[in-house]
BALOBA-1460 file (C-alpha; in Angstrom, 3 decimals):
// residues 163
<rec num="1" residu="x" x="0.000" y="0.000" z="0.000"/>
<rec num="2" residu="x" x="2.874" y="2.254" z="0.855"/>
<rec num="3" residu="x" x="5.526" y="0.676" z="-1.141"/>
<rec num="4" residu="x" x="4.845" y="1.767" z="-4.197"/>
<rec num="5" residu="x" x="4.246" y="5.622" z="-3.389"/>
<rec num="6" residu="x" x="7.657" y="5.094" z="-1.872"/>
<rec num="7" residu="x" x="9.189" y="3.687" z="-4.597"/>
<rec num="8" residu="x" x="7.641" y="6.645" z="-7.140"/>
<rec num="9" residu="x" x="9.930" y="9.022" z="-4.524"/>
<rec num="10" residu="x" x="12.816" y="8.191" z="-7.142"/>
<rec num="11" residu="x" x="11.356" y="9.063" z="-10.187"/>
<rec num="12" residu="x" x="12.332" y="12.607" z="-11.341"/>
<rec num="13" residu="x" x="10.325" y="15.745" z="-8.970"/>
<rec num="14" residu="x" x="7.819" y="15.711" z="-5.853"/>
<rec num="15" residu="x" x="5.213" y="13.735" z="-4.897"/>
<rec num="16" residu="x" x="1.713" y="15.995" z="-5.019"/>
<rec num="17" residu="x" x="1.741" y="14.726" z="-1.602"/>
<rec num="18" residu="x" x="4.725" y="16.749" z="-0.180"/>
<rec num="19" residu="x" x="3.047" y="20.425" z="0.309"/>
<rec num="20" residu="x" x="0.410" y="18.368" z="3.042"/>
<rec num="21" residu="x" x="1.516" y="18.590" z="6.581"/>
<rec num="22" residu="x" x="-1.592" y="16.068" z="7.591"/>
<rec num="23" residu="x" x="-0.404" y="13.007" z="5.348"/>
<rec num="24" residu="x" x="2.620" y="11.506" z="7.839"/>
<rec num="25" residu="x" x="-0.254" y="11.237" z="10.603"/>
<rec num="26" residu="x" x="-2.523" y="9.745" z="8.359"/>
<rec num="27" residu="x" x="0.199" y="7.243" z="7.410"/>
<rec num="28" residu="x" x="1.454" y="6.377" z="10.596"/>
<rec num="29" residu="x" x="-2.153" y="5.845" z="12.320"/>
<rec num="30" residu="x" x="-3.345" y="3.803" z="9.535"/>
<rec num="31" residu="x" x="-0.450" y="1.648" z="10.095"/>
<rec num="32" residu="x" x="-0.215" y="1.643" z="14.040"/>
<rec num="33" residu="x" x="-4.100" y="0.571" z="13.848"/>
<rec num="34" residu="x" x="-3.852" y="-2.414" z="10.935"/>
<rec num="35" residu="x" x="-0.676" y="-3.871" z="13.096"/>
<rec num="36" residu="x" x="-2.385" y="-3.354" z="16.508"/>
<rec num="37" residu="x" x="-5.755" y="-5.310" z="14.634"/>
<rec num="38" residu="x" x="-4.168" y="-8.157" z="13.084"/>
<rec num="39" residu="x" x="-1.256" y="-9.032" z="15.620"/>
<rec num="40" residu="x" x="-4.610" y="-9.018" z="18.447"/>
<rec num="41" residu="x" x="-6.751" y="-11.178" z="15.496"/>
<rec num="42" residu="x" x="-2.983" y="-13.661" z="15.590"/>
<rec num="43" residu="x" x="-2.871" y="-13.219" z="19.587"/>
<rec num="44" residu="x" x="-6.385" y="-14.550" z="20.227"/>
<rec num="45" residu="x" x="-5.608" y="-17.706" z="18.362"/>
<rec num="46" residu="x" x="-3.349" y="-18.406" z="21.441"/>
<rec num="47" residu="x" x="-1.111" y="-20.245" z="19.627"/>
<rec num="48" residu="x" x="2.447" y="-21.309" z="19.976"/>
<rec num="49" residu="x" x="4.835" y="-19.448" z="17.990"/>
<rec num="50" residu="x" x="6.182" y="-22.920" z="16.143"/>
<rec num="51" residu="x" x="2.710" y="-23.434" z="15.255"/>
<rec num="52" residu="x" x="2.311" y="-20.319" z="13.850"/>
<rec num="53" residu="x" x="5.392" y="-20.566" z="11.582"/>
<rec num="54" residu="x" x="3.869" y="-24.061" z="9.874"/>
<rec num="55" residu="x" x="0.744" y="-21.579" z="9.618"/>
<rec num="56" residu="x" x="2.492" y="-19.413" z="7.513"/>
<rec num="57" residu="x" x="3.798" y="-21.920" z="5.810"/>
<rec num="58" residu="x" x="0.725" y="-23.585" z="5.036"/>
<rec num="59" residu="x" x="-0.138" y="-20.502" z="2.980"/>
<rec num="60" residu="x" x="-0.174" y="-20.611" z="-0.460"/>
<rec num="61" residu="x" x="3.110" y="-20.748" z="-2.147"/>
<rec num="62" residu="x" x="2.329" y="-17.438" z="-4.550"/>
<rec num="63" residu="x" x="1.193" y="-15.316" z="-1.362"/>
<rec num="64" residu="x" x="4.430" y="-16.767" z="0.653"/>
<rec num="65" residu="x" x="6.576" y="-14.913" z="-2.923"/>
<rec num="66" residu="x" x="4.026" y="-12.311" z="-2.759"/>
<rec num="67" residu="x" x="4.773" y="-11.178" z="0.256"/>
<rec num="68" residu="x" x="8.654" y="-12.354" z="0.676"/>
<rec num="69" residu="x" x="8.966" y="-9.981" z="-2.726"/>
<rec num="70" residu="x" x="7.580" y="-7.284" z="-0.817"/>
<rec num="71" residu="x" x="9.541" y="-7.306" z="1.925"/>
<rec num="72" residu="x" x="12.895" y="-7.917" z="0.085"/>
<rec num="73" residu="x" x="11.482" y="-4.654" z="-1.946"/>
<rec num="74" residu="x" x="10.445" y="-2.609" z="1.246"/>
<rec num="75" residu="x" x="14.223" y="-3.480" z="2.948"/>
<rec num="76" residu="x" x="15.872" y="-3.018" z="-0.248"/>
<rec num="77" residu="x" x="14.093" y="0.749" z="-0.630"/>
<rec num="78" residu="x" x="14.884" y="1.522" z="3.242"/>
<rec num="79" residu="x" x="18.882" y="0.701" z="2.661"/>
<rec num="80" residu="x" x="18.735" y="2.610" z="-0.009"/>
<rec num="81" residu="x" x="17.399" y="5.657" z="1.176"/>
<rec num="82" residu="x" x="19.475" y="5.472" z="4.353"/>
<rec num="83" residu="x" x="22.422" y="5.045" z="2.490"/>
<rec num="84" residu="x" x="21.651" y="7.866" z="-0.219"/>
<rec num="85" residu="x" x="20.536" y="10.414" z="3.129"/>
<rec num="86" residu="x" x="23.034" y="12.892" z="4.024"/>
<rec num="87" residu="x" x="22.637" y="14.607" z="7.333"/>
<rec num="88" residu="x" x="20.309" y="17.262" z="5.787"/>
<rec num="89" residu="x" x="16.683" y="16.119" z="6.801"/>
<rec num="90" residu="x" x="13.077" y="18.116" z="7.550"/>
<rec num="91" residu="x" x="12.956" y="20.182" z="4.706"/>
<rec num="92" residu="x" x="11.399" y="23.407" z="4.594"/>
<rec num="93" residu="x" x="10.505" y="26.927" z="2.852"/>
<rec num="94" residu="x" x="10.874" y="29.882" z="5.391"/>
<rec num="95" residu="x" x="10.375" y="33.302" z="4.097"/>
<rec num="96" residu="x" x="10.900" y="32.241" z="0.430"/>
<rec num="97" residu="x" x="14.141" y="30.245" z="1.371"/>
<rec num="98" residu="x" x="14.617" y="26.537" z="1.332"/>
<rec num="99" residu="x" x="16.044" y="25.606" z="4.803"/>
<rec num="100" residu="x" x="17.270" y="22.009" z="6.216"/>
<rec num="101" residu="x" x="18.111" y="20.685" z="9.624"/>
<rec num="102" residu="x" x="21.615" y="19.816" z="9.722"/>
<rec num="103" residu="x" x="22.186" y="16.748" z="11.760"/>
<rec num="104" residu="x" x="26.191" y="17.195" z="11.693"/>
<rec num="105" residu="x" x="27.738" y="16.756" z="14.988"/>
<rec num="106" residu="x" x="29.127" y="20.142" z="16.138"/>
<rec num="107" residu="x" x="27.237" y="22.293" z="13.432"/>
<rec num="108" residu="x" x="23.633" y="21.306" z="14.313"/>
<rec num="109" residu="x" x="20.909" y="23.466" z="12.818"/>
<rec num="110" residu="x" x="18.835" y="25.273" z="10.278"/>
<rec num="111" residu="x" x="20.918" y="25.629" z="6.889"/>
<rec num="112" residu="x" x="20.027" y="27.524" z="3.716"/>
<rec num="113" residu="x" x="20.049" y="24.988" z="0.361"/>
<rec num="114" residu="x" x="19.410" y="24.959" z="-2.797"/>
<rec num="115" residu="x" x="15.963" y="24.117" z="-4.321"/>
<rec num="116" residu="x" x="17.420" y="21.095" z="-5.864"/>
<rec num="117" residu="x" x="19.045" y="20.359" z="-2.918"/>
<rec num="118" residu="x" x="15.350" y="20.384" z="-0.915"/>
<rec num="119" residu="x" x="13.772" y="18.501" z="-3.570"/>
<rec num="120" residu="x" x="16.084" y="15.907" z="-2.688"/>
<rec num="121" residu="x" x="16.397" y="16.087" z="1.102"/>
<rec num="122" residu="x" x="12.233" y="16.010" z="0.433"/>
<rec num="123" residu="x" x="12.568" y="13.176" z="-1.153"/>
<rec num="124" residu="x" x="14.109" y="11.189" z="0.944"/>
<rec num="125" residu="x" x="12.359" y="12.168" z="4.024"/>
<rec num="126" residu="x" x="8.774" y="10.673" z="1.875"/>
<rec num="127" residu="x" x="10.832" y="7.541" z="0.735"/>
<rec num="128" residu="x" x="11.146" y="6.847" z="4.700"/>
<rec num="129" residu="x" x="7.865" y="7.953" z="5.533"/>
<rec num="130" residu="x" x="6.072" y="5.956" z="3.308"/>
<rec num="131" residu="x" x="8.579" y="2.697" z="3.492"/>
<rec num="132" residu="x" x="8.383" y="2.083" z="7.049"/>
<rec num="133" residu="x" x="4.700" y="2.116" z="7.305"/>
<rec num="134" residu="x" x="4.728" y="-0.164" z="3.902"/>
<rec num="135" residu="x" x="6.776" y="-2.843" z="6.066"/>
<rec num="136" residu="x" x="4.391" y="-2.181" z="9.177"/>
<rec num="137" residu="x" x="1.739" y="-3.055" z="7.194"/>
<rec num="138" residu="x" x="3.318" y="-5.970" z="5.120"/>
<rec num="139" residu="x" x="3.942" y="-7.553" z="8.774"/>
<rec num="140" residu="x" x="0.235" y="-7.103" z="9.506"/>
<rec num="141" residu="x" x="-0.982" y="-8.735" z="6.562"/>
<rec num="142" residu="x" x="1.251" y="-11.612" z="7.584"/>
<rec num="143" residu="x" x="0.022" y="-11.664" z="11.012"/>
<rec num="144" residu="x" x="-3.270" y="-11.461" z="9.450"/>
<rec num="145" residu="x" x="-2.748" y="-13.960" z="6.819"/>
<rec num="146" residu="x" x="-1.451" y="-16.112" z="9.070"/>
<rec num="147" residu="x" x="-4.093" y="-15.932" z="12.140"/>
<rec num="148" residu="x" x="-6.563" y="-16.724" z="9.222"/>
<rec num="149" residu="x" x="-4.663" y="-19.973" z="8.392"/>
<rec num="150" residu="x" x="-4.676" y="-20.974" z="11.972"/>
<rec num="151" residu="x" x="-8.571" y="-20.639" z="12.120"/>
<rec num="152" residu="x" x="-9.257" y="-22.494" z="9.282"/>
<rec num="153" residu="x" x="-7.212" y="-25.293" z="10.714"/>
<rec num="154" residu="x" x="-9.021" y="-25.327" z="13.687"/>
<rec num="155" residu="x" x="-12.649" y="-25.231" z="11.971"/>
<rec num="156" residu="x" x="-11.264" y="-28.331" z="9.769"/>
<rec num="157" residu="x" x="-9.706" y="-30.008" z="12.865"/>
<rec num="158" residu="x" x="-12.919" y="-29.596" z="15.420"/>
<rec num="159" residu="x" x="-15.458" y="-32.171" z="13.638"/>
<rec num="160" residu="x" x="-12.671" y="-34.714" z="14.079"/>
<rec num="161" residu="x" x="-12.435" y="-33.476" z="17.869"/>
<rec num="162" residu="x" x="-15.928" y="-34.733" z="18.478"/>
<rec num="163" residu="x" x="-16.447" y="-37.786" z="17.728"/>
């Protein structure tokens, strides 16, 4: 869901969504709340964490590649980012000037920069935003995924329970 917004972060200029301060909020709740929903739907299976493994693994084999792809994608696009940042991060526009926070030890602080230089340090601050609640998620749908797996065992298993 957030993976590929993050990915469009290297394509040449901004994302339309980089002028809205409400958006990293947005992001972040959406995410807290999907991984807070489907790690309590895999909690109330009460299940031990071997079993849920062979869950998982009793998945389908295209959603298992589905969602390995995605997360080699989402870790791939973090390192990338990280490694690309400089220490120039929260980029701004104060009285018609583009200013960064410089993270440098010993020269901490507001800097002027370029435009092209903000684009950039813009950039990377979405590609971050919008990676790490990607993964977030990507873990939910496997806790999700998997919980589901482990219910549908247990509705094929009970019948056999009774008699």
């Amino acid at each position: 869901m957030f993976l590929s917004p993050a990915a469009l972060t290297w394509l040449p200029g901004t994302l339309p969504l980089a002028d809205a301060g409400w958006w990293p909020v947005a992001i972040f709740a959406t995410a807290f709340l999907t991984c807070v929903s489907a790690l309590a739907r895999l909690a109330l299976t009460r299940a031990a964490k071997d079993v849920v493994w062979l869950a998982f693994r009793c998945l389908p084999g295209k959603v298992q590649m589905t969602l390995g792809a995605l997360a080699v994608g989402g870790v791939a696009l973090l390192v990338f980012s990280t490694q690309q940042e400089t220490s120039l991060q929260s980029a701004e526009m104060k009285d018609g000037r583009y200013v960064a926070l410089d993270t440098t030890p010993h020269a901490r602080g507001l800097v002027e920069i370029s435009r092209r230089r903000y684009e950039d340090v813009l950039e990377g601050d979405q590609r971050t935003m919008l990676a790490v609640p990607g993964l977030l998620c990507l873990g939910a749908a496997c806790a999700a995924l998997t919980a589901g797996e482990l219910r549908r065992a247990d509705r094929a298993a009970a019948p056999a329970d009774v008699m």
